[in-house]
N, C-alpha and C positions, 0 to 999 in steps of 0.2 A: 504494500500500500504506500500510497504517496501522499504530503502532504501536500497541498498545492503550494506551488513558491507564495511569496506574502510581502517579501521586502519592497525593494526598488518598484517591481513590476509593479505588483498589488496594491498597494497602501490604504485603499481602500475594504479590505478583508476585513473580515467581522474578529479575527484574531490578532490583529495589531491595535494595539495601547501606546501611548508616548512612540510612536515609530519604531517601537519591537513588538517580536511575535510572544503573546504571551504563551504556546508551547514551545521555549526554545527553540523555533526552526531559525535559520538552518543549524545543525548540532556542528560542532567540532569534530575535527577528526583526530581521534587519537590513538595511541600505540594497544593501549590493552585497557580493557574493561575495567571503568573503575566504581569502586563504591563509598563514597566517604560517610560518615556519622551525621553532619551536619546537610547535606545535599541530595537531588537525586541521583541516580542512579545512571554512569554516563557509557552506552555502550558502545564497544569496539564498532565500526563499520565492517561488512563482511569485506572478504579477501580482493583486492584487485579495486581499480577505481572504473565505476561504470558509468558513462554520459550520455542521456539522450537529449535527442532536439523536440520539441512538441508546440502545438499550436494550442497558446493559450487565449478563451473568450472571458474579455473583462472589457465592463463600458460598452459593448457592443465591439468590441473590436476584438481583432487577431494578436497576438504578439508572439514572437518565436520566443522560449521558454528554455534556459538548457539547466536541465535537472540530474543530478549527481549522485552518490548516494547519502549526504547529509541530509537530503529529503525523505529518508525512506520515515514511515513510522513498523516500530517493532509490532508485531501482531504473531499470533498464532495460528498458523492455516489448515492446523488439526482439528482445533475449537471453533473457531469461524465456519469450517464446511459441516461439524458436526449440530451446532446451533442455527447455519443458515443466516449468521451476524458476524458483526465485527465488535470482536471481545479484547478489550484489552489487559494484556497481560503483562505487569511490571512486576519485578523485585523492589519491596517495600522494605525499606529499614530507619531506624531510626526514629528522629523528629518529624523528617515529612509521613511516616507511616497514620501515624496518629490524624492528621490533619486529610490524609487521602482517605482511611476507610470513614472517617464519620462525616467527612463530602457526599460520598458514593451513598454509605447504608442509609441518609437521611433525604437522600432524594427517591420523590414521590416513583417517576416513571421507569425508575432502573431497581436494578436487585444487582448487590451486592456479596461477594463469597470471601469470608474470611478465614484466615487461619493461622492461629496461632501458633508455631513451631519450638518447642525446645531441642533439636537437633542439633546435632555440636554445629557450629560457624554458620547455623542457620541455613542448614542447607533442606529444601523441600526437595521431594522426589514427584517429578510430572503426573505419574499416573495416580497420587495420592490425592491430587488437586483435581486431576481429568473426574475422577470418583467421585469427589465431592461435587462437581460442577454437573454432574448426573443426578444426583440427589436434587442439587436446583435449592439450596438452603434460601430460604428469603431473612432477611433481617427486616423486617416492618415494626 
């Protein structure tokens, strides 16, 4: 999945504030996947750098678009083709953890899955989560 570009081009997107994107785009490229205490969660890009050209409509008009993969957004295309949606899937840690799930479980039109893990270094296992996401836990 792509985010649509947002800067120079856009300006007008419903997701720029003060002339930034409030989801981060475009991300940084960096060496290896990092996690810090205070931050979110900032992932590697996959391997190789990939560019395409695309024809963007904005204002009624065309503009050629060249998208990278700092524009990708993370998603799960297990989860997505098994719910028929776009489910987003982060690694939650820290101080933003707290501030994401009671965003997500306190809005009316979405359902939220949580979980709590005591696993050493916090590590979750896929299909522990796939399992729960079957269940379909609502928090209301």
């Amino acid at each position: 999945m792509i985010h649509v570009p947002c800067d120079a081009v856009n300006m007008k997107s419903t997701c720029m504030k003060d002339k930034k994107c409030t989801k981060r785009y475009p991300r940084k490229i960096i060496c290896e996947t990092q996690t810090a205490e205070d931050s979110y969660r900032r992932r590697k890009p996959e391997q190789g750098s990939h560019t395409i050209v695309t024809s963007l409509g904005i204002d009624n008009k065309y503009h050629e678009v060249e998208i990278e993969n700092r524009w990708l957004v993370p998603y799960s295309p297990i989860l997505s083709n098994m719910f028929q949606a776009h489910i987003n899937v982060e690694y939650c840690n820290f101080v933003k953890s707290i501030k994401y799930m009671c965003k997500y479980i306190n809005k009316c039109s979405d359902m939220a899955v949580v979980e709590i893990n005591n696993a050493p270094k916090g590590i979750m296992h896929f299909w522990m989560v796939v399992g729960q996401l079957i269940q379909r836990y609502s928090y209301r």
